[in-house]
ZATIGU-334074 format. One line per field, with one value per residue (C-alpha): x, y, z. Coordinates in nm, 4 decimals, padded with zeros to 6 digits. Layout:
<sites>
px <- [X	...] $
py <- [Y	...] $
pz <- [Z	...] $
</sites>
This chain:
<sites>
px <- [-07.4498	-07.5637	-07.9020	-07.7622	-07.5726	-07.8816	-08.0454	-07.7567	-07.7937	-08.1775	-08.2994	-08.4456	-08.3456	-08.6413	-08.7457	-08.7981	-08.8845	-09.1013	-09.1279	-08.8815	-09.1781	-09.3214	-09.0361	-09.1669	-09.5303	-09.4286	-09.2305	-09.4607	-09.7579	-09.5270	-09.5160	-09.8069	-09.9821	-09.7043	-09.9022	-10.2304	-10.1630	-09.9158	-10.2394	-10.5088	-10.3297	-10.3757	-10.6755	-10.9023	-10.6989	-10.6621	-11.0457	-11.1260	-10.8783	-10.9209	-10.9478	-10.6479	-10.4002	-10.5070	-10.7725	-11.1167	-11.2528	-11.5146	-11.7119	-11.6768	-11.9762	-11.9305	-11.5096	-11.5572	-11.7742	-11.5746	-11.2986	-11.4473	-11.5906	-11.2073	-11.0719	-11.3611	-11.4569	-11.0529	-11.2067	-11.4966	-11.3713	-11.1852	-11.4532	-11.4551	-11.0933	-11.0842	-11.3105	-11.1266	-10.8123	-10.9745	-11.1330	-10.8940	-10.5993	-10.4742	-10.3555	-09.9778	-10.1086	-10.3956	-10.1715	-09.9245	-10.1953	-10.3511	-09.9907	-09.9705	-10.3574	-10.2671	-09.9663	-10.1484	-10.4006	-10.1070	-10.0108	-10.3024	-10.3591	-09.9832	-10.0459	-10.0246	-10.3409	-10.6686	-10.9655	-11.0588	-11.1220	-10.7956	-10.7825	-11.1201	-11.0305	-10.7061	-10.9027	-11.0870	-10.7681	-10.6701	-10.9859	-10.9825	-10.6404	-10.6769	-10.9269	-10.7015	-10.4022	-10.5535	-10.7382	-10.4813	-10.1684	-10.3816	-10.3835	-10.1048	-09.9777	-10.2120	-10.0934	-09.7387	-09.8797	-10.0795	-10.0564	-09.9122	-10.0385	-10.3414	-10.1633	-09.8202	-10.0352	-10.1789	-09.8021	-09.6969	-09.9796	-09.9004	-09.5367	-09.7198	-09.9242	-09.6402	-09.4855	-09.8494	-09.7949	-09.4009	-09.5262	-09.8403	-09.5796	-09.3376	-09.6124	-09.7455	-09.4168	-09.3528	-09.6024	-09.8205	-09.4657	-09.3961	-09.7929	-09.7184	-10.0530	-10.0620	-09.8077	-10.0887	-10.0014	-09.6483	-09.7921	-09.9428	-09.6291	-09.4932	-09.7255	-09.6619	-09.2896	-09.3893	-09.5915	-09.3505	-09.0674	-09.3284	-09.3195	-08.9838	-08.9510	-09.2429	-09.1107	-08.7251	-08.8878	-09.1114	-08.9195	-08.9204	-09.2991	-09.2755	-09.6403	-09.8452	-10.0951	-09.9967	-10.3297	-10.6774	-10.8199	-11.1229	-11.0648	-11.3408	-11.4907	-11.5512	-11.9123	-11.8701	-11.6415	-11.9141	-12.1686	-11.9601	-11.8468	-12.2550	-12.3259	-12.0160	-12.1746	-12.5136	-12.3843	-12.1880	-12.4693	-12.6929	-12.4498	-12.3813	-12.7582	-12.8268	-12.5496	-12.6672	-13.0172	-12.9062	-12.7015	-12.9997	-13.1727	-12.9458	-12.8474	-12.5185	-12.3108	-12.0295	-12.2513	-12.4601	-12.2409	-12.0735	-12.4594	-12.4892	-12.1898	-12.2414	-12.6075	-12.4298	-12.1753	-12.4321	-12.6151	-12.3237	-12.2355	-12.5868	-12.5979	-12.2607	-12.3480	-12.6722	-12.4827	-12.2364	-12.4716	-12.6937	-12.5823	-12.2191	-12.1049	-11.8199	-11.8881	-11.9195	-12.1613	-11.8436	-11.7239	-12.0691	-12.0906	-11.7775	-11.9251	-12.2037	-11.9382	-11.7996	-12.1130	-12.1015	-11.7533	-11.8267	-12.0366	-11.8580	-11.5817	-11.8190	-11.8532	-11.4864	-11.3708	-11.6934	-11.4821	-11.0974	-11.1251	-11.2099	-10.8631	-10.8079	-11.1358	-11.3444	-10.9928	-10.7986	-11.1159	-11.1415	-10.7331	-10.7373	-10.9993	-10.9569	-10.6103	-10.3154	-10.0906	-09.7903	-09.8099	-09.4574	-09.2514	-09.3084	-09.5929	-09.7444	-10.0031	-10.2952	-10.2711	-09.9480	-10.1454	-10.2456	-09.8852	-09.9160	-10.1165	-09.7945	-09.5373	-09.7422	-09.8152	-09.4381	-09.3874	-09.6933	-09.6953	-09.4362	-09.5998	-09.9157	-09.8186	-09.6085	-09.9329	-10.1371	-09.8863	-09.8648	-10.2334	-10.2391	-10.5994	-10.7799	-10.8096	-11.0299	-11.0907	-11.4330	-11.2970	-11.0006	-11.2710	-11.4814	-11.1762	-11.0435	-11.4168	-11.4605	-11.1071	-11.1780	-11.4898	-11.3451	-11.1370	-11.4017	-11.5566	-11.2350	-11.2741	-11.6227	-11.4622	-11.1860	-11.4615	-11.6266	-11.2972	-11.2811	-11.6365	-11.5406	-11.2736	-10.9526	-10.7726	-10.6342	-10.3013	-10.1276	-10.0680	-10.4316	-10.4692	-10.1547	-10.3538	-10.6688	-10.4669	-10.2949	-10.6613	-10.7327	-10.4193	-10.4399	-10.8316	-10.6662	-10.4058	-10.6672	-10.9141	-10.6984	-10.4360	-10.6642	-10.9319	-10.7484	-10.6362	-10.9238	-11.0819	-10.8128	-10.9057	-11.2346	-11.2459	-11.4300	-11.0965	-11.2407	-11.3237	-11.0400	-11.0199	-11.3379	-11.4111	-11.0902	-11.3274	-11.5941	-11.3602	-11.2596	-11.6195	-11.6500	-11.4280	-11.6140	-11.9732	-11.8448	-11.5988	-11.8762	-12.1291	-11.9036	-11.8586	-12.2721	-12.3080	-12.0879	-12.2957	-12.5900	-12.5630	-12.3166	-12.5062	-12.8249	-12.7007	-12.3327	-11.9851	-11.9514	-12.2866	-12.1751	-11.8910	-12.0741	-12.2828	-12.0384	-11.8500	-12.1471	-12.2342	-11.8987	-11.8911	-12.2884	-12.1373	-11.8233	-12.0418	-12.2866	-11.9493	-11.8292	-12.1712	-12.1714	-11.8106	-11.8846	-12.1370	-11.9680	-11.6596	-11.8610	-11.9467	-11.5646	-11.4945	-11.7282	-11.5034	-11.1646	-11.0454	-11.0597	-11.0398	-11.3462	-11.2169	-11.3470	-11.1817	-11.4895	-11.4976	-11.4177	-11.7134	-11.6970	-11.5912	-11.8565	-11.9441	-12.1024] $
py <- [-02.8246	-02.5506	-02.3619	-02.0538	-02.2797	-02.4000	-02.0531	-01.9136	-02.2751	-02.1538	-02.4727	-02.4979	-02.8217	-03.0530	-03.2601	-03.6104	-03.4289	-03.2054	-02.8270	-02.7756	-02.6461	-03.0188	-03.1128	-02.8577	-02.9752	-03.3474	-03.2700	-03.0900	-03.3557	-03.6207	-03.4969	-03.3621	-03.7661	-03.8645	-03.7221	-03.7845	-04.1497	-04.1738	-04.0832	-04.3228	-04.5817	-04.5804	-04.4158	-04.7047	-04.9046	-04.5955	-04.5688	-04.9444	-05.0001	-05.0458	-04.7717	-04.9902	-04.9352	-04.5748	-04.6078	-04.5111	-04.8311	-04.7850	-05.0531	-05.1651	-05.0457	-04.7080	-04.6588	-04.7430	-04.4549	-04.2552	-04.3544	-04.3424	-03.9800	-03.8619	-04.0158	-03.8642	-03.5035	-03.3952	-03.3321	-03.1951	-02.8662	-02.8796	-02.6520	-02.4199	-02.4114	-02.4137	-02.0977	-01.8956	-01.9947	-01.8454	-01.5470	-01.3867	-01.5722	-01.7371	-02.1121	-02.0434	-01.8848	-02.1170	-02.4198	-02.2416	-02.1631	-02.4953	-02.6935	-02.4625	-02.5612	-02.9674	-02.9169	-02.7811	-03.0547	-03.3040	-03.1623	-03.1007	-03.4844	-03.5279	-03.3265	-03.6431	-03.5932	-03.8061	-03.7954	-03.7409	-03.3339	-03.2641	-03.5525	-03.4725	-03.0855	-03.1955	-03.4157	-03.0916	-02.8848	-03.1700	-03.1694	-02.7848	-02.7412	-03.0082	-02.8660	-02.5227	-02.7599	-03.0187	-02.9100	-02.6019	-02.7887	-03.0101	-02.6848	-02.5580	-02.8555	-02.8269	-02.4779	-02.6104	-02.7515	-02.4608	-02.4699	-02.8210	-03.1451	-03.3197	-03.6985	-03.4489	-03.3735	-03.6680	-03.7977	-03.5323	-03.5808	-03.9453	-03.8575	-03.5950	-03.9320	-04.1116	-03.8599	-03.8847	-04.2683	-04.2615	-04.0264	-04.2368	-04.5749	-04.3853	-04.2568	-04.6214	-04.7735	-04.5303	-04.4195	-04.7188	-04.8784	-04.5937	-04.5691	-04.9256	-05.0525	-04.7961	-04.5115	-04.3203	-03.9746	-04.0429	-04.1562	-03.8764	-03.6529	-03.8280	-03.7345	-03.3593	-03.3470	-03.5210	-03.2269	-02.9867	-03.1062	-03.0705	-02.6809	-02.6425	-02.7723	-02.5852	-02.2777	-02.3279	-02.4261	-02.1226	-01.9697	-02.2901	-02.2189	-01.9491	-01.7919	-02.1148	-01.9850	-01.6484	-01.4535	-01.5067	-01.5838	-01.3893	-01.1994	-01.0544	-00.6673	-00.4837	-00.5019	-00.8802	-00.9304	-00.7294	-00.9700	-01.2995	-01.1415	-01.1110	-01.4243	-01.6290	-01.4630	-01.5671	-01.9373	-01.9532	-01.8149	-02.0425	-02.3785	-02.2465	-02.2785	-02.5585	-02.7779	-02.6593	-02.7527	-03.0905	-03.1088	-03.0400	-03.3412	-03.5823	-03.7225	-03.5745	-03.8688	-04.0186	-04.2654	-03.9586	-03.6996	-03.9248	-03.9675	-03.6001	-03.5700	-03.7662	-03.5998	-03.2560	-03.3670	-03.4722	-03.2382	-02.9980	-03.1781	-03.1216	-02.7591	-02.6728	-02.8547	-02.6853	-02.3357	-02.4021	-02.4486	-02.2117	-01.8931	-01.9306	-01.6414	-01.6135	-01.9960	-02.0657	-02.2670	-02.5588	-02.5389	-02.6372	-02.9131	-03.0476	-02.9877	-03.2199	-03.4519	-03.4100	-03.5124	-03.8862	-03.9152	-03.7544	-04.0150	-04.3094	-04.1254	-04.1548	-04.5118	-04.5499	-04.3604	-04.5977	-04.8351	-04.7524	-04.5452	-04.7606	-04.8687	-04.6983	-04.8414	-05.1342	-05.3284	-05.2714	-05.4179	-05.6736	-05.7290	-05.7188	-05.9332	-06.1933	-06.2116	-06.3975	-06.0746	-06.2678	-06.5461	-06.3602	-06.4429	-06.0798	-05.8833	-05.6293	-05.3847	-05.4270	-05.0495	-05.1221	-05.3819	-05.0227	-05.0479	-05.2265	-04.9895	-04.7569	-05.0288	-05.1193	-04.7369	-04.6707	-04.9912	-04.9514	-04.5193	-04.4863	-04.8022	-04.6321	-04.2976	-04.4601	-04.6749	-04.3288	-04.1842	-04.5037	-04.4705	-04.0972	-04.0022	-04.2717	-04.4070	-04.1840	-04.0399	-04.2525	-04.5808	-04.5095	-04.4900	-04.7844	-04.9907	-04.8776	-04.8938	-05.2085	-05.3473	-05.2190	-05.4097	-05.7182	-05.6383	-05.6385	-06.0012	-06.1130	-06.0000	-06.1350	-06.5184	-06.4301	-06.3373	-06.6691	-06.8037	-06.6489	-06.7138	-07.0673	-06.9838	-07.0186	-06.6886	-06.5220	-06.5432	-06.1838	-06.2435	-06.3120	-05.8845	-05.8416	-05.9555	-05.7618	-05.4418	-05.4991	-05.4889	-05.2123	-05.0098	-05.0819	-04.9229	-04.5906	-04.5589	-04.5568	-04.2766	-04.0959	-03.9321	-03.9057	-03.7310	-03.4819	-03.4046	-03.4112	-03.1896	-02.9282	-02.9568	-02.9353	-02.6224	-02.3760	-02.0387	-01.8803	-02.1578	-02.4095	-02.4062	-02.4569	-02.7400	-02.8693	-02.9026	-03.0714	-03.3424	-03.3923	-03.4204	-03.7615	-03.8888	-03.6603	-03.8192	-04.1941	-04.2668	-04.1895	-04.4011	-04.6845	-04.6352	-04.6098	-04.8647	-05.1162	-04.9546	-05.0416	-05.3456	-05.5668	-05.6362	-05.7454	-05.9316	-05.9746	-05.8616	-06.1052	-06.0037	-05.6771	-05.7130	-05.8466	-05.5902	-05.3007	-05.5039	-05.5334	-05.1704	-05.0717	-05.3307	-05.2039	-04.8363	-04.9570	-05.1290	-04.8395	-04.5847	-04.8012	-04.8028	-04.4147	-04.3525	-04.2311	-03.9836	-03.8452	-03.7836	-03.6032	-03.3291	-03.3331	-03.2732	-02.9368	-02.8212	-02.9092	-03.1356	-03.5583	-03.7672	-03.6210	-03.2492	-02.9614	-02.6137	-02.3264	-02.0921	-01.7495	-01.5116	-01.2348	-00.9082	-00.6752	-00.3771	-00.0174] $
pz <- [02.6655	02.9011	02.9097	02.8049	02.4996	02.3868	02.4295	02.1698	01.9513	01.8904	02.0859	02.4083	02.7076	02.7285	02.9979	02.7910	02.4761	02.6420	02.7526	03.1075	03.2686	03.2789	03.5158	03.7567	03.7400	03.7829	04.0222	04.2370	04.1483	04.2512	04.6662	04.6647	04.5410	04.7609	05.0939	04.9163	04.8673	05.2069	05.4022	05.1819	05.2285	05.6201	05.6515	05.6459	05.8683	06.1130	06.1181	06.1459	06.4282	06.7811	07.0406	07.2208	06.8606	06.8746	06.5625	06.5762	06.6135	06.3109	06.1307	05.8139	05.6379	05.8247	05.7301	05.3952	05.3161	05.4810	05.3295	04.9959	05.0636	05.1417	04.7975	04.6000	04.8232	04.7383	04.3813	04.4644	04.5145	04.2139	04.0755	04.2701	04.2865	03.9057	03.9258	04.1321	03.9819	03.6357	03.7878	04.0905	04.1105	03.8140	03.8026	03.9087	04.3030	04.3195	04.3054	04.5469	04.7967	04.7757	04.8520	05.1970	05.3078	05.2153	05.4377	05.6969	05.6932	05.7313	05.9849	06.1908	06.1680	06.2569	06.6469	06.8774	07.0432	07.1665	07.0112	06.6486	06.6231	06.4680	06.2289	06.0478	06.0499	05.8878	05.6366	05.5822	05.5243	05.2250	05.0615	05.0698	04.9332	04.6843	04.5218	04.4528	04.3457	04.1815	03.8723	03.8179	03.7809	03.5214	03.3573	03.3393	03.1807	02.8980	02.8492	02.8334	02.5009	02.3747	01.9753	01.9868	01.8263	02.0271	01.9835	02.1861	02.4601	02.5292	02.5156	02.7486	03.0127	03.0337	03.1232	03.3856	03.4821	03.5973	03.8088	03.9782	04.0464	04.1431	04.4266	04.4589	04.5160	04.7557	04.9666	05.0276	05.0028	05.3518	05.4565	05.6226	05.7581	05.9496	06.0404	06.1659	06.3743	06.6209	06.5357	06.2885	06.3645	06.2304	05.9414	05.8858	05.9516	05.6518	05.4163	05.5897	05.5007	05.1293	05.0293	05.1789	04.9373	04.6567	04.7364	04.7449	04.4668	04.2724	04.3885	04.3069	03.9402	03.9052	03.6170	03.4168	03.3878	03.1238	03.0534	03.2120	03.4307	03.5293	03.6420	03.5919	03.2697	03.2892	03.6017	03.7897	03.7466	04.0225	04.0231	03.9944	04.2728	04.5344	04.4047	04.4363	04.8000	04.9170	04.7550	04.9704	05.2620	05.2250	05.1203	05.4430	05.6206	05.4571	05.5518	05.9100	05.9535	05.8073	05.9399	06.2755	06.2106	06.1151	06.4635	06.6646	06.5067	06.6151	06.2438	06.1658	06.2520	06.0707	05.8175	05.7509	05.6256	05.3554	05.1869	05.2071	05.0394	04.7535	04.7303	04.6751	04.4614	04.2388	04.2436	04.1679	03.8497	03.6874	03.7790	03.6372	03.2826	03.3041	03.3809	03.1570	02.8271	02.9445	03.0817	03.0718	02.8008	02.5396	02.4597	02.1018	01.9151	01.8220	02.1883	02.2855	02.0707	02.2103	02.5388	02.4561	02.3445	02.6979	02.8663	02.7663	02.8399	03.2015	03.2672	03.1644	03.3566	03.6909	03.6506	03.5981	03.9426	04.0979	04.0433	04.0121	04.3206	04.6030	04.6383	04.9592	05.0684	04.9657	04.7864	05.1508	05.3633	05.1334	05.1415	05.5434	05.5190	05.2647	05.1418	05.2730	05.3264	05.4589	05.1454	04.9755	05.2737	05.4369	05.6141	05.3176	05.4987	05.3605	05.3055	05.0908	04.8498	04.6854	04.5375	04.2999	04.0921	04.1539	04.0076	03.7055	03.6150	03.5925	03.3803	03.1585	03.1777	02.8611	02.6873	02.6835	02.5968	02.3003	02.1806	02.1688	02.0030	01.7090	01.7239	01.6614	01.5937	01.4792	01.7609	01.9224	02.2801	02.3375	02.2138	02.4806	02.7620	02.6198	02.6503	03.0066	03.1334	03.0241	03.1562	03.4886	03.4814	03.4429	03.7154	03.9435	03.7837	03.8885	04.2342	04.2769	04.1937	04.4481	04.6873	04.6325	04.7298	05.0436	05.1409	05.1160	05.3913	05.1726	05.1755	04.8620	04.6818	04.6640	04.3401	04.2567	04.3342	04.1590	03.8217	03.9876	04.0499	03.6446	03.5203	03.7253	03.6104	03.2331	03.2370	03.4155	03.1553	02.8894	03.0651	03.3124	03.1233	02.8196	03.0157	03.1583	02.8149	02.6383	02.9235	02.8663	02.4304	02.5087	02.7511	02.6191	02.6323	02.9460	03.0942	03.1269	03.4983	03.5314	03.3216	03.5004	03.8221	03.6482	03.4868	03.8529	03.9410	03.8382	04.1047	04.3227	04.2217	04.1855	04.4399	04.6969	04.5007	04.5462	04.9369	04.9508	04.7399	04.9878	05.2529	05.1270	04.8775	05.1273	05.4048	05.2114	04.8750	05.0494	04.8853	04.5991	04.4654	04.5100	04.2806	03.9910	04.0557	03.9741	03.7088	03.5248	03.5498	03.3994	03.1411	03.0021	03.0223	02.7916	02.5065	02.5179	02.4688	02.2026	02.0135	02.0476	01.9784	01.6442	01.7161	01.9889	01.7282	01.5351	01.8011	01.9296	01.5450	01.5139	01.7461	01.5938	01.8197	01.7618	01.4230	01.2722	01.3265	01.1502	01.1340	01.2155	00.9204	01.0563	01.0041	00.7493	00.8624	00.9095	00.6787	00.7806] $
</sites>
């Protein structure tokens, strides 16, 4: 039956059960985690190899961070991507804009040249556009949804989820075999041309999007937008200087900068929550309370990403390092070990969205997190006893980080897709882009914990210590979730959203 048949029949084509628009936003998530993932998966190696194989020729304790800093600093300017996508250009431009920057980056680090200016400017150019794509597509998902059940979203952003991992699984399916040892900047035209398809295709699919994300939420007065314009000046101003102070001294180096990093992404999380219960206006009393709700979720969400996200760093060192790579019969990159997060979020993607669905809401958001912190804990016990292995100077099964990577995958199916859900429930109405940007804070605060951490931790307690170390961080932040599951209910309830859920009584209309 045709569009316009279905039009006439009363009904509208789906994609899967789901709104068309959906198609266009997986779709367009799929390239663009296609370049993202295309380029983590040879970073590392890029910066760790030799000057001779046309890397960077970059410790260890000194790539990971690095590494780490690149898969967590793409989020961190999710907020301020989220902002500007609520206040001057809507969700729909930002995520248009952002796609053209990410390409950019690619191909900066594409240009066939010595020396490592234009790579890091390209990684600058990702991190930058990211954070106007990133968080805005997430929205404009959830608005796909807008008066629909919770237990439907949730549904619908797993089936968004696993367009993210089919790109992620292409990208390192390609990318580090064409990257090969010493042909990086290929590589890294790869992940160009992947997120150049992704805006073809968002574009071709722009009418498919209906009303998602078409102009700012809360756009900016005119007043407003001279004071935001004096206060970007003085903040550039302000960095300009200071990064050139810290020049002069002699300590912005490579293992530097990542530490700063972190510092500032931390310190950007606490500010925002403090802003956002404090002076932020038009918020009312049950969004707040969901808001607090939101707090202990964020942080169980940091430990998660502390974790989950140091596949592109600290779980390819320790698979160059440690694991027999050749044990299948074929040479895997130890870049390509990433994959099989990819394969097992396509197979599990649909199970998972069907068990939340069978669950509906009594099984609530915390107890989802509890579980997938506490899985991807164990996940990390495993790898200490696999590192004990390999300090004994037998190397590792691939298989063994197939069961590693399964552990890994089934705690991201149970925060993940439910975060970014419950982020876009729990948005206060003029804020959703925002709040967007802070749930992508947590990868921007924990992935760089975990590259300092290594930094730190490794060469004084050594790397199986420093496995238990993190495994037992995640698996004290699950029980403590679980314990205060039920509380945290309650707040998500005073807003209407969760199993305890409670309706605010409108007020009574006011009299003369």
């Amino acid at each position: 039956m045709s569009h316009r048949e279905y039009r006439a029949a009363g009904r509208e084509p789906t994609f899967f059960g789901h709104p068309r628009g959906l198609a266009v936003l997986f779709g367009t998530e799929m390239w663009e985690r296609f370049s993202f993932y295309g380029l983590q998966g040879i970073l590392l190696t890029f910066l760790t190899a030799g000057v001779l194989q046309n890397g960077l020729g970059l410790e260890d304790t000194v790539a990971v961070p690095i590494a780490s800093l690149y898969s967590g600093a793409v989020y961190l300017t999710s907020l301020p991507g989220g902002w500007l996508a609520d206040r001057v250009l809507g969700a729909r431009r930002a995520v248009l804009i952002g796609g053209v920057v990410i390409m950019c980056g690619h191909i900066s680090m594409a240009i066939p040249v010595s020396g490592a200016g234009l790579v890091f400017f390209g990684l600058f150019l990702v991190v930058v556009g990211s954070g106007l794509l990133k968080p805005n597509i997430s929205v404009m998902v959830g608005r796909l949804y807008d008066g629909d059940s919770d237990a439907r979203r949730d549904a619908g952003f797993s089936v968004f989820y696993m367009g993210i991992n089919l790109g992620a699984f292409l990208g390192i399916l390609i990318t580090p075999y064409l990257a090969g040892e010493d042909r990086w900047h290929l590589g890294f035209g790869a992940a160009a041309v992947g997120m150049a398809l992704g805006l073809l295709w968002y574009v071709r699919g722009w009418p498919r999007l209906t009303h998602a994300g078409i102009g700012p939420s809360r756009p900016l007065a005119d007043a407003e937008r001279r004071k935001v314009a004096r206060i970007c000046a003085i903040a550039l101003a302000v960095a300009a200087v200071a990064i050139a102070i810290w020049a002069a001294t002699g300590t912005l180096t490579l293992a530097t900068v990542p530490t700063v990093v972190t510092i500032l992404s931390i310190a950007a999380a606490i500010w925002y929550f403090v802003y956002i219960f404090g002076e932020a206006k038009d918020v009312t009393a049950a969004e707040k309370a969901g808001l607090r709700a939101y707090v202990g979720l964020f942080i169980a969400s940091v430990v998660f990403w502390m974790l989950y996200l140091q596949m592109g760093s600290i779980l390819t060192a320790f698979a160059a390092n440690s694991v027999d790579l050749d044990s299948w019969g074929f040479h895997l990159p130890a870049g390509g070990v990433q994959n099989f997060n990819s394969i097992f979020i396509l197979v599990f993607s649909p199970v998972f969205g069907l068990i939340w669905l069978k669950a509906g809401e009594g099984f609530g958001t915390a107890y989802k997190f509890a579980l997938g912190v506490g899985i991807t804990g164990l996940s990390w016990v495993l790898l200490g006893l696999l590192q004990g292995s390999a300090d004994g100077g037998a190397l590792v099964a691939l298989g063994w980080m197939a069961v590693v990577y399964l552990l890994l995958t089934w705690g991201e199916l149970c925060v993940s897709p439910v975060g970014l859900s419950v982020t876009t429930q729990l948005a206060p109405a003029t804020l959703k882009g925002q709040l967007m940007g802070v749930w992508f804070l947590g990868p921007a605060v924990g992935t760089p914990l975990g590259g300092q951490a290594f930094a730190f931790l490794v060469p004084r307690v050594g790397e199986q210590a420093f496995f238990y170390i993190l495994a037992g961080i995640a698996i004290l932040t699950a029980v403590g979730l679980a314990v205060f599951g039920p509380a945290l209910h309650r707040l998500m309830g005073r807003g209407g959203h969760g199993p305890d859920a409670v309706m605010e009584t409108p007020p009574e209309p006011r009299t003369r």
